[in-house]
C-alpha positions as CSV (number, residue, x, y, z in Angstrom):
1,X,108.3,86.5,62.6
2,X,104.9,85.3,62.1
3,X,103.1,81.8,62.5
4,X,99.8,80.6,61.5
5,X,98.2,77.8,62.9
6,X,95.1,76.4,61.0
7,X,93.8,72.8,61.0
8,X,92.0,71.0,58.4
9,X,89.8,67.1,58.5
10,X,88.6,64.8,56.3
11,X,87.3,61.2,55.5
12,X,89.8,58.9,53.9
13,X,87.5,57.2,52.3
14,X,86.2,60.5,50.9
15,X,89.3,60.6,48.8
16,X,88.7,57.3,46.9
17,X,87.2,57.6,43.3
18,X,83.4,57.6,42.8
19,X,81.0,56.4,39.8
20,X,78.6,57.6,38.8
21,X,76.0,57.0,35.8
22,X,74.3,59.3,32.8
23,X,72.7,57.7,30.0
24,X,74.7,58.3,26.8
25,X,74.8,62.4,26.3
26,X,73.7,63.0,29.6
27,X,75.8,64.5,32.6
28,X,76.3,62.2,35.4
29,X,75.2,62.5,38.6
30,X,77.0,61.8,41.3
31,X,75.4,60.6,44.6
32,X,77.8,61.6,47.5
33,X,79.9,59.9,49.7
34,X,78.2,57.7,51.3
35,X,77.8,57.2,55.2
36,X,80.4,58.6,57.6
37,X,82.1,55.7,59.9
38,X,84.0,58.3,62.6
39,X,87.6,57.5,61.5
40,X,88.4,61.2,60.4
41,X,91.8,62.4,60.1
42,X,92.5,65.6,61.7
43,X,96.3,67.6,60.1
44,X,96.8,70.5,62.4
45,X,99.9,72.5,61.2
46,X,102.3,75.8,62.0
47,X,103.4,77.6,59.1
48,X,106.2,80.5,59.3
49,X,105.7,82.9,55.8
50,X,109.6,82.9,55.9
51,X,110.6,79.7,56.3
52,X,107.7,77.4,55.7
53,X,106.1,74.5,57.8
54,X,107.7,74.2,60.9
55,X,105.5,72.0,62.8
56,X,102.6,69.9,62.0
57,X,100.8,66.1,63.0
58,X,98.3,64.3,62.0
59,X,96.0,62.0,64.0
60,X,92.5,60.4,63.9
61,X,89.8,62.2,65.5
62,X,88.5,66.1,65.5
63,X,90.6,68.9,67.2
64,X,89.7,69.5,70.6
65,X,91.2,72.2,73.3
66,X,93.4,68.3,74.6
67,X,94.5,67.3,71.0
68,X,95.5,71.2,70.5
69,X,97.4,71.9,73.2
70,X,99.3,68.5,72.7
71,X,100.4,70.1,69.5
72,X,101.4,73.3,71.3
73,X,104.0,71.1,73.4
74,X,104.8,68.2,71.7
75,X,105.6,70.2,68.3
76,X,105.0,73.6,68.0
77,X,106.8,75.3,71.0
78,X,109.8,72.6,70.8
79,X,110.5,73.9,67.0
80,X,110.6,77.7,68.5
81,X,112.1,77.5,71.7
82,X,113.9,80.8,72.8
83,X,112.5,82.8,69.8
84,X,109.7,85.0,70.2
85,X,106.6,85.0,67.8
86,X,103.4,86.3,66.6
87,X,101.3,83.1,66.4
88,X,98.1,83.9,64.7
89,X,95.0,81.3,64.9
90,X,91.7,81.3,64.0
91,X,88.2,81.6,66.1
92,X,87.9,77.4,66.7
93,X,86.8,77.3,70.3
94,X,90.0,75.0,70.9
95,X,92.3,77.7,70.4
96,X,91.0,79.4,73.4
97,X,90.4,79.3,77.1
98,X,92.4,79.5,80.0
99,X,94.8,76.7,79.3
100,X,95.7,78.0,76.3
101,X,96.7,81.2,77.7
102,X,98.4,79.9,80.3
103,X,100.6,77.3,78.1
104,X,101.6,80.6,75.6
105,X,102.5,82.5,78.6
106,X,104.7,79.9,80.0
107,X,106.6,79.8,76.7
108,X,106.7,83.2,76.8
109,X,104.3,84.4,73.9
């Protein structure tokens, strides 16, 4: 009766493939990815142990208290309603505060 909640971010273009370049023998070296344009993808998902993902979203930008308590209502709580569960988070500052508390009370966990 458990859920986790964990989020996770990254750079698309981070995913593409990078070059580098050894002479012949050498090890390559690789030079990074390159500068950083703001268009990160945030995936912030619910997973039960028993049953497996049971709510998650994706969107551009980093999580923030907003973007986590829209998850909270938009996906999470709709996927559990009338069941009562142990939802287990980490220490992000967004997963804290008054309006958090308030929004897990009023769903009654």
């Amino acid at each position: 009766m458990m859920i986790d909640i964990d989020e996770a971010s990254f750079y698309p273009h981070d995913t593409q493939r990078k070059y580098g370049y050894a002479p012949s023998g050498c090890k390559a070296v690789w030079k990074g990815y390159g500068p950083r344009d703001g268009h990160r993808v945030t995936i912030i998902m619910a997973v039960d142990i028993n049953v497996g993902c049971i709510a998650k979203w994706s969107f551009v930008g980093n999580t923030n208290k907003c973007m986590f308590l829209l998850f909270l209502q938009l996906f999470l709580f709709p996927q559990i309603r009338g069941q009562r569960r142990c939802i287990i988070m980490d220490n992000v500052s967004a997963h804290y505060g008054p309006g958090v508390d308030t929004l897990f009370a009023m769903y009654g966990h």
